[in-house]
Backbone as CSV, one residue per row, in Angstrom:
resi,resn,N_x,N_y,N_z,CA_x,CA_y,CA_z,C_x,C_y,C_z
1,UNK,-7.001,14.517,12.585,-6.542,13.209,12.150,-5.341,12.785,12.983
2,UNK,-5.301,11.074,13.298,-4.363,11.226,14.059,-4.062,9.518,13.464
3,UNK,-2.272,9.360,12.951,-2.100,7.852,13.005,-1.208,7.395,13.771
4,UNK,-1.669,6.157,13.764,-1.338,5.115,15.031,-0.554,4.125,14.792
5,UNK,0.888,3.227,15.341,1.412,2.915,14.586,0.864,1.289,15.513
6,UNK,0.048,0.237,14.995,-0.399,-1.386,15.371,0.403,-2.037,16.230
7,UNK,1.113,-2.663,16.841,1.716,-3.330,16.702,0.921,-4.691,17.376
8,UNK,-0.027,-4.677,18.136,-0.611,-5.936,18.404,-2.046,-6.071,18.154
9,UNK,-2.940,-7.475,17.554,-3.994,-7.477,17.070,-4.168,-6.891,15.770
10,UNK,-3.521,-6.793,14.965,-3.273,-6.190,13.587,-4.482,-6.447,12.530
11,UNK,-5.125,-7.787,12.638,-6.219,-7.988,12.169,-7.288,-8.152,12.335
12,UNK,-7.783,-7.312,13.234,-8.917,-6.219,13.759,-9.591,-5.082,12.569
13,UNK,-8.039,-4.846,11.778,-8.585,-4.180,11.244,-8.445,-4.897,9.332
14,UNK,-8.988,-6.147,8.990,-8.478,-6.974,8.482,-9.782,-6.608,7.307
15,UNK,-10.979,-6.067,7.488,-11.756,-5.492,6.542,-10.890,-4.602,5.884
16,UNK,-10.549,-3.694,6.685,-9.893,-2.570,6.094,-8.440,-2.924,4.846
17,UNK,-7.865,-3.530,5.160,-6.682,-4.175,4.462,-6.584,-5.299,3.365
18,UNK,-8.651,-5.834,3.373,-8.973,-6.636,2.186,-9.628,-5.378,1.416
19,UNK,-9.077,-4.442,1.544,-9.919,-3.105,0.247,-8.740,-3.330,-0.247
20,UNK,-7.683,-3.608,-0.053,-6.292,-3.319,-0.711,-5.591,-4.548,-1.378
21,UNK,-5.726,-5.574,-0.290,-5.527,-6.906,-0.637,-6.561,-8.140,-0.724
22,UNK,-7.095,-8.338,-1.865,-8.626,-9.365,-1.666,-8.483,-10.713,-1.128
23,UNK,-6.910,-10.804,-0.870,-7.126,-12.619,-0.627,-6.372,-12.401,0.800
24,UNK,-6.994,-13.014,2.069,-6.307,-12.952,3.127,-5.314,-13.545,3.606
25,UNK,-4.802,-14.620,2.784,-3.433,-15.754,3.086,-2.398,-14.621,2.410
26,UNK,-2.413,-13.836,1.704,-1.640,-13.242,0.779,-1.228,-11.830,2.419
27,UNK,-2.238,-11.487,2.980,-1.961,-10.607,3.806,-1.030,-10.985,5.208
28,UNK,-1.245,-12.164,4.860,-0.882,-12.952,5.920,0.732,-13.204,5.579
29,UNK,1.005,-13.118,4.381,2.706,-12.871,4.277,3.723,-12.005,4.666
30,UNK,2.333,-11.174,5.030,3.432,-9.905,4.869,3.148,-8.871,6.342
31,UNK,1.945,-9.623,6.835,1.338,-8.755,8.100,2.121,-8.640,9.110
32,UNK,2.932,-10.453,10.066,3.190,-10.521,11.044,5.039,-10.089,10.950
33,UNK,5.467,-9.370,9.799,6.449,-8.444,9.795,6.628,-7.161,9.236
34,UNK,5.288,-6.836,9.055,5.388,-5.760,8.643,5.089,-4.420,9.729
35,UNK,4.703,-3.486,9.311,5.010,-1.900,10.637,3.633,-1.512,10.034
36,UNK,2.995,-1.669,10.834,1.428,-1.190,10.495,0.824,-0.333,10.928
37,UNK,0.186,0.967,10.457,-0.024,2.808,10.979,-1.834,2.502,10.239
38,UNK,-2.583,3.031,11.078,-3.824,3.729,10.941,-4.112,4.923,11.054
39,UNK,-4.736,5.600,10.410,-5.163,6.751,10.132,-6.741,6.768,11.009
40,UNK,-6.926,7.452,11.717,-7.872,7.865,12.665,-8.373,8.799,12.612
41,UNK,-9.598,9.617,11.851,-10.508,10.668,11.708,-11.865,10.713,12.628
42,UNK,-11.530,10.065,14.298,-12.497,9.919,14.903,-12.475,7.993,14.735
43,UNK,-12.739,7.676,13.555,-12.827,6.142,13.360,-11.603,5.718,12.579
44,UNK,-11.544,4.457,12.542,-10.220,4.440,11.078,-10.803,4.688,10.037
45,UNK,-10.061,5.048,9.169,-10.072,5.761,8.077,-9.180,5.010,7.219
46,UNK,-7.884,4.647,7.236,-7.007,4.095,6.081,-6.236,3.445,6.701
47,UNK,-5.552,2.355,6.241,-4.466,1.251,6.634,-3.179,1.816,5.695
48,UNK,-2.163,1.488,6.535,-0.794,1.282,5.812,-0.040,0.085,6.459
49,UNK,0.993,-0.909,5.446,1.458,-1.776,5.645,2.534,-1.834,4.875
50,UNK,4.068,-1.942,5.756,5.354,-1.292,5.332,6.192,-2.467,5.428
51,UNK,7.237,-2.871,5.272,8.198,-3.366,5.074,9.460,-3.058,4.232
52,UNK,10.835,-3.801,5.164,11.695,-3.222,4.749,12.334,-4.383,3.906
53,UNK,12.455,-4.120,2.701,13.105,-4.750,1.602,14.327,-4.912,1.588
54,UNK,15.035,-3.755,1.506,16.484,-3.866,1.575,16.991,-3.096,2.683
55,UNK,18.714,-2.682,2.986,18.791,-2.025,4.118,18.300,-0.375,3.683
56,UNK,18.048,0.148,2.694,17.759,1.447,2.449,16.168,1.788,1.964
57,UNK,15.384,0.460,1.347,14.292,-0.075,0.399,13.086,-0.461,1.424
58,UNK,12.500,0.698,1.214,10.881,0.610,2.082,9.909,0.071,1.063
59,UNK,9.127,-1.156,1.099,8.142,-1.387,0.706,6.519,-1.213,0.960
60,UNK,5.866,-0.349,0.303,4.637,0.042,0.901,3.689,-1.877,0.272
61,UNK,3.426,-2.252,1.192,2.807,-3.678,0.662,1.120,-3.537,0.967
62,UNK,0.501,-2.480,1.443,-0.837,-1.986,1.534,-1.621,-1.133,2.167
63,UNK,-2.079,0.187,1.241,-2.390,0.960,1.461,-3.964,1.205,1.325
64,UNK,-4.577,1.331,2.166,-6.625,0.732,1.949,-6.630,2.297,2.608
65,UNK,-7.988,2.643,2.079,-9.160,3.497,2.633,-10.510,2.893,1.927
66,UNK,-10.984,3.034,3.271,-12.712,2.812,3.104,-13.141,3.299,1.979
67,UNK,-14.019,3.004,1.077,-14.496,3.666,0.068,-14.852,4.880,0.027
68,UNK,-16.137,4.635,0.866,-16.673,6.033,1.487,-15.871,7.187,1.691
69,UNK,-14.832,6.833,1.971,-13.793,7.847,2.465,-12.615,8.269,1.636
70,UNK,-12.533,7.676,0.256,-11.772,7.901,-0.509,-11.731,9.094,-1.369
71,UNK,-10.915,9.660,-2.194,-10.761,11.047,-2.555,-11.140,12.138,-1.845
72,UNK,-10.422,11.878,-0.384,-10.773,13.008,0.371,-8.943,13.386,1.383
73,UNK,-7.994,12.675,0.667,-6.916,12.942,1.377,-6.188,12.448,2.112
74,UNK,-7.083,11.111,2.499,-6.268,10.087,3.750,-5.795,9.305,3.282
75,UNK,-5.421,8.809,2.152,-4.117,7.965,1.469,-2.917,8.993,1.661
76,UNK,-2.959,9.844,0.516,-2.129,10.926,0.535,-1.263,11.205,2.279
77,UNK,-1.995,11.329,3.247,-1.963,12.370,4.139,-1.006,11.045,4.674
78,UNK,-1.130,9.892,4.398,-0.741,8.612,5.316,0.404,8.310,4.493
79,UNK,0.681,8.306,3.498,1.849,8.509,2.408,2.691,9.505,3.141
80,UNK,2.380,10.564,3.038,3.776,11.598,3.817,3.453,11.207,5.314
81,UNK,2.955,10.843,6.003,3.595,9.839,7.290,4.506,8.675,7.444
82,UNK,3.890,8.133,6.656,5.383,6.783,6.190,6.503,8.050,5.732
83,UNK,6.689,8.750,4.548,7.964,9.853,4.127,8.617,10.026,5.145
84,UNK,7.620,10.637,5.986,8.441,11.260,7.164,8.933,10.545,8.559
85,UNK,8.655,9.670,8.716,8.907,8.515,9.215,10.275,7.644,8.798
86,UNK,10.374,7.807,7.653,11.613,6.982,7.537,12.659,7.389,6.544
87,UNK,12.318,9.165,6.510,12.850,9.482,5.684,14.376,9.656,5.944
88,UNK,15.346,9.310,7.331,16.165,9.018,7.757,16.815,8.232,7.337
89,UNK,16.171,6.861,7.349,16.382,5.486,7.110,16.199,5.140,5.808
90,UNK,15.697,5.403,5.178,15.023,5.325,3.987,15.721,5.797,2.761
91,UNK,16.049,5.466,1.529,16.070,6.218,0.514,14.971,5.849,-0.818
92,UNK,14.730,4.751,-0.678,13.712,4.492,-1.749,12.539,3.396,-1.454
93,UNK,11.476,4.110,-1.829,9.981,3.311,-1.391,9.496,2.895,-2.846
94,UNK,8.670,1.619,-2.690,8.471,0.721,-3.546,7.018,0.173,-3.222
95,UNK,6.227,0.603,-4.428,5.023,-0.317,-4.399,4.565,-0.720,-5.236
96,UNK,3.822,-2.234,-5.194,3.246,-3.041,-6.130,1.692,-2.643,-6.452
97,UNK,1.228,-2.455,-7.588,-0.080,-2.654,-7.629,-0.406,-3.113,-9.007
98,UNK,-1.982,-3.468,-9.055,-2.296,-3.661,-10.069,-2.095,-2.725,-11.071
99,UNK,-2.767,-3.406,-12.446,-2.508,-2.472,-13.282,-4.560,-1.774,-13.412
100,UNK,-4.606,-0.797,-12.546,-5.773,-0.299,-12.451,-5.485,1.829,-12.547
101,UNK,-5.832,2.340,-13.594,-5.218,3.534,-13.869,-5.461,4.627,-12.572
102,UNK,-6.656,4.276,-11.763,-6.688,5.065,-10.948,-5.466,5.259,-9.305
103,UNK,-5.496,3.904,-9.222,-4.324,3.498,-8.531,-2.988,4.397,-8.962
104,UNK,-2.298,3.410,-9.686,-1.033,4.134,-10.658,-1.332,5.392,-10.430
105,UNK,-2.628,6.528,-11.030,-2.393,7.985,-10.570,-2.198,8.739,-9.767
106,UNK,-2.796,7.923,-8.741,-2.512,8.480,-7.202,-1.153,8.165,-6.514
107,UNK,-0.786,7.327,-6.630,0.845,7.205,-6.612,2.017,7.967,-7.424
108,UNK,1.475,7.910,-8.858,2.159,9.439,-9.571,1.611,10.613,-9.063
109,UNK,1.015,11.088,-8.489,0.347,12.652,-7.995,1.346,12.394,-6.568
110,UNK,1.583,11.387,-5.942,2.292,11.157,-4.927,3.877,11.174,-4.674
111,UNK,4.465,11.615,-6.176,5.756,11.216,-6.611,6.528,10.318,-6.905
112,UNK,5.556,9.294,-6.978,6.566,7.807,-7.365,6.436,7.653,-9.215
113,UNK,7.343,7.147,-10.099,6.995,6.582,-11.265,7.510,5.230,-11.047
114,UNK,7.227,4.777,-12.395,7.610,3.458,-13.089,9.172,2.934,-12.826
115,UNK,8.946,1.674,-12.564,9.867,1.191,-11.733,10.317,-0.364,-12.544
116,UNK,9.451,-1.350,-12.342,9.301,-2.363,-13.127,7.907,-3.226,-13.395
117,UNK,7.763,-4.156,-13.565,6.361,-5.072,-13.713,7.012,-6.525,-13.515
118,UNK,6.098,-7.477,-12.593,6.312,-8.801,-12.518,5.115,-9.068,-13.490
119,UNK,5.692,-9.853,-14.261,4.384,-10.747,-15.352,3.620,-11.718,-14.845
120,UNK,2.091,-12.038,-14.566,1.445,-12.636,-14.405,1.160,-12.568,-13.044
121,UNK,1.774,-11.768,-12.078,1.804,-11.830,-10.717,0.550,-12.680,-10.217
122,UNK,-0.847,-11.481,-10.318,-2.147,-11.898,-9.818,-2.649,-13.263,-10.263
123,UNK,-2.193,-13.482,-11.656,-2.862,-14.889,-12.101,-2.344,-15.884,-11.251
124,UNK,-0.688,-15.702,-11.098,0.020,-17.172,-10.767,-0.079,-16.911,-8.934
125,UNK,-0.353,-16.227,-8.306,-0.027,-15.914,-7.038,-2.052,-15.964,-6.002
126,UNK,-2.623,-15.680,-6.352,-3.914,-15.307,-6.129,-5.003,-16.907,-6.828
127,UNK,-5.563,-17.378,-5.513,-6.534,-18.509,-5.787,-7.816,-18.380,-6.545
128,UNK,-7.870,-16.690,-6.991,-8.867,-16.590,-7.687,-8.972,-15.381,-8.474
129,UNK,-9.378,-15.473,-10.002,-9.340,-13.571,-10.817,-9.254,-12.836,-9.942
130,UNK,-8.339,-11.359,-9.449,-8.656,-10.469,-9.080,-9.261,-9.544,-10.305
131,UNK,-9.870,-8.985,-9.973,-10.702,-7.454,-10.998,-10.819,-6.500,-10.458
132,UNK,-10.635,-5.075,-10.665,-10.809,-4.000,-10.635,-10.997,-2.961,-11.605
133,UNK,-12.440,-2.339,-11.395,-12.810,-1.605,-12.791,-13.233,-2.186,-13.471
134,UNK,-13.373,-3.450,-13.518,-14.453,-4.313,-14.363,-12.804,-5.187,-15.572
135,UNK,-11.588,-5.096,-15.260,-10.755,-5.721,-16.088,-9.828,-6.909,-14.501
136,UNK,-9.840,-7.709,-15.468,-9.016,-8.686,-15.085,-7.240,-8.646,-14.534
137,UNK,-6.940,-8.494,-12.908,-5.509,-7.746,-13.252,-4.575,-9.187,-13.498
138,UNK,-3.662,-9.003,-14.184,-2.655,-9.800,-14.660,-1.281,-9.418,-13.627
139,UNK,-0.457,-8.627,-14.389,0.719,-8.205,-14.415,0.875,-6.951,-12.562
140,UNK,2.241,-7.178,-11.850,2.171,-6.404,-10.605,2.984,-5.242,-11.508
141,UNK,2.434,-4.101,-10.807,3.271,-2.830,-11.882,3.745,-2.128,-10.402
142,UNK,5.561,-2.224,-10.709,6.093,-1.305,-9.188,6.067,-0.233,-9.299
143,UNK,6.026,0.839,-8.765,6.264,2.062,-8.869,7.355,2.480,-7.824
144,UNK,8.239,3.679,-8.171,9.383,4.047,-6.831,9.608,5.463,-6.670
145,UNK,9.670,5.404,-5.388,9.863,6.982,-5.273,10.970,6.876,-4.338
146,UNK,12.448,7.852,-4.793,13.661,8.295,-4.068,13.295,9.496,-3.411
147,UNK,14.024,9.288,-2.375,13.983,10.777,-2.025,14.799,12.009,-2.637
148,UNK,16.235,11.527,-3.231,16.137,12.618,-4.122,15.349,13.274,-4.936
149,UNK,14.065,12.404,-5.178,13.303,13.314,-6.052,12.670,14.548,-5.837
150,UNK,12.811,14.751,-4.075,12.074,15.998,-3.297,12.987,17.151,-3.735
């Protein structure tokens, strides 16, 4: 496995980054400043999309793997690449997601908890229902991980 860090033509890989984000104007906020790493198992395999929030505050703003390719390690494996990457610079990483339980777990198995929730995010922000799992997402649920927590 080997990742790669984008910096030009970024949405090439723009399938890959609507597994994570369904509406493409929404990706488009956050793409042409954000630090973008692929995961490469021969083909891509997973997207990451980073930004820096504050001067210490890493925001993970989208993390995709192919379906096919999911529960096999390449989120995870691309998670401690961002860690280690900015674990210099860095003291606390921050991500938004729905409220979908499988999500949330893999980010707690990852070391982040509960952080806060924006109310209504997906409804008021998104031109159309997002769903996952067959429920309607509403509410953005953050999760954070310090590095003191290592």
């Amino acid at each position: 496995m080997q990742i790669k860090e984008i910096t030009e033509n970024k949405k090439q890989y723009l399938d890959l980054l609507l597994i994570g984000d369904e509406q493409e104007s929404m990706i488009d906020k956050y793409l042409p400043d954000g630090t973008m790493f692929v995961l490469f198992d021969e083909e891509p395999r997973a997207v990451c999309v980073v930004i820096q929030k504050y001067p210490t505050v890493l925001e993970i703003k989208n993390l995709s793997v192919y379906p096919e390719y999911q529960n096999r390690g390449y989120g995870s494996f691309m998670l401690n690449h961002i860690f280690k990457t900015y674990r210099d610079s860095m003291n606390t990483f921050l991500v938004g997601t729905g409220e979908n339980e499988k999500t949330i777990s893999f980010y707690i198995k990852n070391g982040f908890v509960y952080s806060h929730k924006i109310e209504n995010f997906f409804t008021e922000n998104y031109d159309h229902p997002i769903f996952e799992n067959g429920i309607q997402l509403k509410d953005m649920i953050y999760l954070k991980l310090s590095f003191h927590q290592f």
